[in-house]
C-alpha positions in Angstrom: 121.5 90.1 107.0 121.6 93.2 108.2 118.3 93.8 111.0 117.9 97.8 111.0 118.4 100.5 108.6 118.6 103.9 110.0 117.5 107.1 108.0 118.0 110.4 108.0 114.8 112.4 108.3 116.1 115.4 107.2 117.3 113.7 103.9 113.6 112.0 103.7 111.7 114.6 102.2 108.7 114.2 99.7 109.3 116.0 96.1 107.4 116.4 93.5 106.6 118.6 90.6 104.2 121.6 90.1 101.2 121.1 87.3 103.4 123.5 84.9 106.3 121.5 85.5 104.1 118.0 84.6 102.4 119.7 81.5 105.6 121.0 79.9 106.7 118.3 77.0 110.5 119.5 77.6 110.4 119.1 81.0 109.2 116.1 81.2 111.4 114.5 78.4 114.6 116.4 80.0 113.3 114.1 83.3 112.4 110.7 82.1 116.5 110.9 81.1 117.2 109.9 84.5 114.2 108.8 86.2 114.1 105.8 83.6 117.1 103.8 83.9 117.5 100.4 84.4 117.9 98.8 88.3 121.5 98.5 87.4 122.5 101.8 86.0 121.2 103.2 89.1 122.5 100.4 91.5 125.9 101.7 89.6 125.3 105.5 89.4 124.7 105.6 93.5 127.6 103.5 94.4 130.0 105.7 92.3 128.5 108.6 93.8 128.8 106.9 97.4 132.3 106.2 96.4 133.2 109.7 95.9 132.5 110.7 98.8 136.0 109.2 100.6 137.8 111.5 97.9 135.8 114.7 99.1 137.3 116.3 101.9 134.2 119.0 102.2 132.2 115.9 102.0 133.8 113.9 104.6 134.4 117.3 107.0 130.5 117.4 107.2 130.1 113.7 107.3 132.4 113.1 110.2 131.4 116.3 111.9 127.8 114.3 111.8 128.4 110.9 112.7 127.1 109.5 109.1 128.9 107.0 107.4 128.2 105.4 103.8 128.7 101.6 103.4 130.7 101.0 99.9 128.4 98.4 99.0 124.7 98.8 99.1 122.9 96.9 101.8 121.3 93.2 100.4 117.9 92.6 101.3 115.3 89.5 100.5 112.8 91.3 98.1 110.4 89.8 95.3 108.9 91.0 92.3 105.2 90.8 91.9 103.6 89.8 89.0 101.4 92.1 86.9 98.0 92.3 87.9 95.3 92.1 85.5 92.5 95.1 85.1 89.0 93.4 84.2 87.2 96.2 82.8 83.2 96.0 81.4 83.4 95.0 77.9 86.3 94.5 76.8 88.3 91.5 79.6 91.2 91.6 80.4 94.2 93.9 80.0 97.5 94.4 81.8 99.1 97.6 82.2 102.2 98.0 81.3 105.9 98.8 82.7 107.8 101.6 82.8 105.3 104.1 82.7 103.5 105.5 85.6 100.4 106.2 84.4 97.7 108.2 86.0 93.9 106.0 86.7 92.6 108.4 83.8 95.1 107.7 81.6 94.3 104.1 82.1 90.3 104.3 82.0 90.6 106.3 78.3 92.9 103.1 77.1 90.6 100.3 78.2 87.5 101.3 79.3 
């Protein structure tokens, strides 16, 4: 079990979209293409794109030049998945939201409220 992991702050940036970006159907469906994939598909994307790297020699010039290295296999840590909470809302009980979709707290409040 591996103790520390050590990031890159320059690689840890916050991103986001702009308002136009969010309202634009298009966009948005263009995006979900590879924002909603499964834990495995991306478990597999990344380690194929980590895997590239040895066969890069741009890639690895900068990477040695740095001091960063890649593990081949992605670190294993002890995790657990929490169940859903329940909403209780005035009228109506109970309702659980569901997964997949990141939904804003209006969104939510115009479904079950």
């Amino acid at each position: 079990m591996i103790d520390h992991i050590h990031l890159i702050p320059e690689l840890c940036t916050l991103t986001g979209l702009s308002e136009a970006m969010r309202s634009d159907f298009h966009v948005m469906k263009d995006l979900s293409v590879y924002t909603r994939i499964t834990p495995n598909v991306r478990m597999k994307e990344l380690t194929n794109f980590i895997g590239s790297f040895p066969r890069n020699q741009e890639a690895n010039t900068y990477l040695q030049k740095w001091q960063v290295s890649f593990e081949a296999q992605p670190v294993r840590i002890n995790a657990r998945i929490m169940d859903r909470e329940k909403i209780l809302t005035g009228h109506q009980g109970k309702n659980e939201i569901s997964l997949g979709r990141m939904q804003s707290g209006a969104e939510i409040c115009g479904r079950i409220c």
